[in-house]
N, C-alpha and C positions, 0 to 999 in steps of 0.2 A: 522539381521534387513533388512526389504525389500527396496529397493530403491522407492524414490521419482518419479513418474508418472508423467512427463510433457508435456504437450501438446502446441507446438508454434505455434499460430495464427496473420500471417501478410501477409497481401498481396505485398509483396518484396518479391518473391523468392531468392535474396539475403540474405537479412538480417533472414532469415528463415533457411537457411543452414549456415552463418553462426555462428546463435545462437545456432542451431543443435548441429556442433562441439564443441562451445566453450562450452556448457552447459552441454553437453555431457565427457567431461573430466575429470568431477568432479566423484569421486566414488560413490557418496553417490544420486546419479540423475540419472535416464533414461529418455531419450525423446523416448519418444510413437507413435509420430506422430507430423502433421503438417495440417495447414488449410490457405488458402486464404482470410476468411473472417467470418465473426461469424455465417451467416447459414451452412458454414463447419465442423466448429468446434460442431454447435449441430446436424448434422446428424453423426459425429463422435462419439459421447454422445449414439446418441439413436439405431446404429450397436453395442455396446457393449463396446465402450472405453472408460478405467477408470481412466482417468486423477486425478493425487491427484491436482498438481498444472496446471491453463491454462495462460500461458503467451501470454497476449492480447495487440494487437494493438487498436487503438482507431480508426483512419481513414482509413476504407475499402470500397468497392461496396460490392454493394450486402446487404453486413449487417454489421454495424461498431460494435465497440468494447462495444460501451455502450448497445445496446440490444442486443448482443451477451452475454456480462454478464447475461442480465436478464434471458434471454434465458439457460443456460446453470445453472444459482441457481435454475431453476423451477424445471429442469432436476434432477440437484443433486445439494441435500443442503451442502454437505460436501466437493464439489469441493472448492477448493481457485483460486479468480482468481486475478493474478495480472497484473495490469495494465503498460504497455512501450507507456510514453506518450511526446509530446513535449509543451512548452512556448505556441503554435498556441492552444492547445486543451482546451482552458480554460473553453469553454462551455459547453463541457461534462462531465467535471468532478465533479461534484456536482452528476448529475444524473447516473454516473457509480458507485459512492458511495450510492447513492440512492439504487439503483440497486445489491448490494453488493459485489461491488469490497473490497478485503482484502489490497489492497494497489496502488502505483502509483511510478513508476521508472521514471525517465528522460534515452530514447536511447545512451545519451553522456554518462552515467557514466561508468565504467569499469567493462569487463565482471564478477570478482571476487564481487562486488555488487551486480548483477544480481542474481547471484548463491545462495549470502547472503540471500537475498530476497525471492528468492524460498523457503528455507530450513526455513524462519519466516513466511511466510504467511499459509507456510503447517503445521506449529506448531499449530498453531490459533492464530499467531500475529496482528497486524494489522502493515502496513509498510505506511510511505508516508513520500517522499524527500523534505525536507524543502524547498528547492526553488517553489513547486507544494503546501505547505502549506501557503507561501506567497502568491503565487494566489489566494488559497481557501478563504483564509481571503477576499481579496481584494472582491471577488465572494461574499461573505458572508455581506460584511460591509453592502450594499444599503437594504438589508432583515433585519439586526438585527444591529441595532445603536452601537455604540460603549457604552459601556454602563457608566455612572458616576461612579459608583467605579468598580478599576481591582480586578477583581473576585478571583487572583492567590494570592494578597495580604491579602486581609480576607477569604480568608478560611480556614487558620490554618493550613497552609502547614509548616512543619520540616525545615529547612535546607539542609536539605540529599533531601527529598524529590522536593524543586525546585531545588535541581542540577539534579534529577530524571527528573523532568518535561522539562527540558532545553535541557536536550540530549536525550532524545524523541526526542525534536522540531527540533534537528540534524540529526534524523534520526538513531539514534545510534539501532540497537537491544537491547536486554536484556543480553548478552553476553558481548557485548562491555561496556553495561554500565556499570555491574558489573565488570570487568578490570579496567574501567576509577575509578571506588569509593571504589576499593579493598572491593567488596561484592562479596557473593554466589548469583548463579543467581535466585534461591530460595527466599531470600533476597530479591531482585528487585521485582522479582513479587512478593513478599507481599506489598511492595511500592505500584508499580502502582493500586493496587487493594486498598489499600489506599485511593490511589490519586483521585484514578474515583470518590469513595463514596465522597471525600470533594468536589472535582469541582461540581459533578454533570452530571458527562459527561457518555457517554458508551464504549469508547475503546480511542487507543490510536492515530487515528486519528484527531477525537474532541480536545483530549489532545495538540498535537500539533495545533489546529489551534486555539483554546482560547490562546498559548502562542501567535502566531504569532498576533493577536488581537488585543492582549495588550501590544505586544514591538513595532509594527510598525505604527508610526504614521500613517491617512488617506491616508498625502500626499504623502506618497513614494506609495502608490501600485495606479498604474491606472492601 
């Protein structure tokens, strides 16, 4: 099995080497390369490198993380790109998912999450840290009301299934989740595929931010 192709894009030469090492320790991961800012990473792209996953920063010169994304899906649609984002970034995150970001990491969590994340977004997961899902809500509420009835309630969701939906909104992969509910991860994914068709939704972004919706009232997210 070939190793996963990473590409890290941050203008911190710091934090560049040392996602380098830490990311690099994992057997199942090569990093490929490195970039300073998103017009880097796609003349990286268009010399011949074939990143499976691009770990993107969001605030760079030059060219930030959000049309770096775009930039780099036009290039190649089966790149994943995921997003190393912070609390400050709340205004681009709508339009990196626009744009086709596969997920969204917070730089605080631990490098062993980071890695996680790699290895889901190159599967074709979608990832996004419930506290960046809280945002999104929050980002989402002034466009789309909250609505009169919670959507998560009549839709004819299982049991099983909003525990399904719940550890999403955690963040969990589909490995973890299947651990947590003693399933095959087989299993899970016939849930979530499930779940999309009841909500209405298309991946497991949306999923999470329809839960975050409708457990958080208005006034906790300014």
């Amino acid at each position: 099995m070939s190793k996963i192709a990473v590409l890290i894009v941050d203008d911190d030469p710091f934090i560049r080497e040392s996602l380098t090492l830490l990311i690099g320790m994992d057997s199942d991961i090569e990093v490929i390369g490195s970039a300073s800012n998103g017009a880097e990473a796609v003349d990286f792209l268009q010399r011949g490198g074939q990143p499976d996953v691009v770990l993107m920063d969001i605030r760079m010169p030059v060219c930030d993380g959000v049309d770096g994304t775009r930039r780099i899906k036009e290039i190649s649609a089966n790149t994943s790109v995921l997003i190393l984002t912070t609390f400050d970034d709340d205004e681009f995150i709508l339009e990196a998912l626009r744009n086709g970001a596969s997920g969204y990491l917070l730089k605080n969590i631990p490098p062993d999450r980071i890695i996680q994340g790699i290895k889901m977004v190159q599967s074709g997961s979608m990832l996004i840290h419930p506290d960046v899902a809280r945002k999104l809500s929050g980002l989402l509420r002034p466009a789309m009301p909250t609505p009169q009835v919670n959507k998560l309630s009549v839709a004819g969701l299982t049991a099983t299934e909003l525990n399904v939906v719940t550890l999403i909104a955690d963040g969990m992969s589909n490995k973890e989740i299947a651990q947590k509910l003693f399933l095959s991860e087989g299993t899970v994914k016939n849930y979530i595929t499930d779940i999309l068709g009841k909500l209405g939704v298309r991946d497991r972004t949306q999923i999470a931010i329809l839960y975050w919706k409708e457990q958080t009232p208005s006034t906790d997210i300014n």
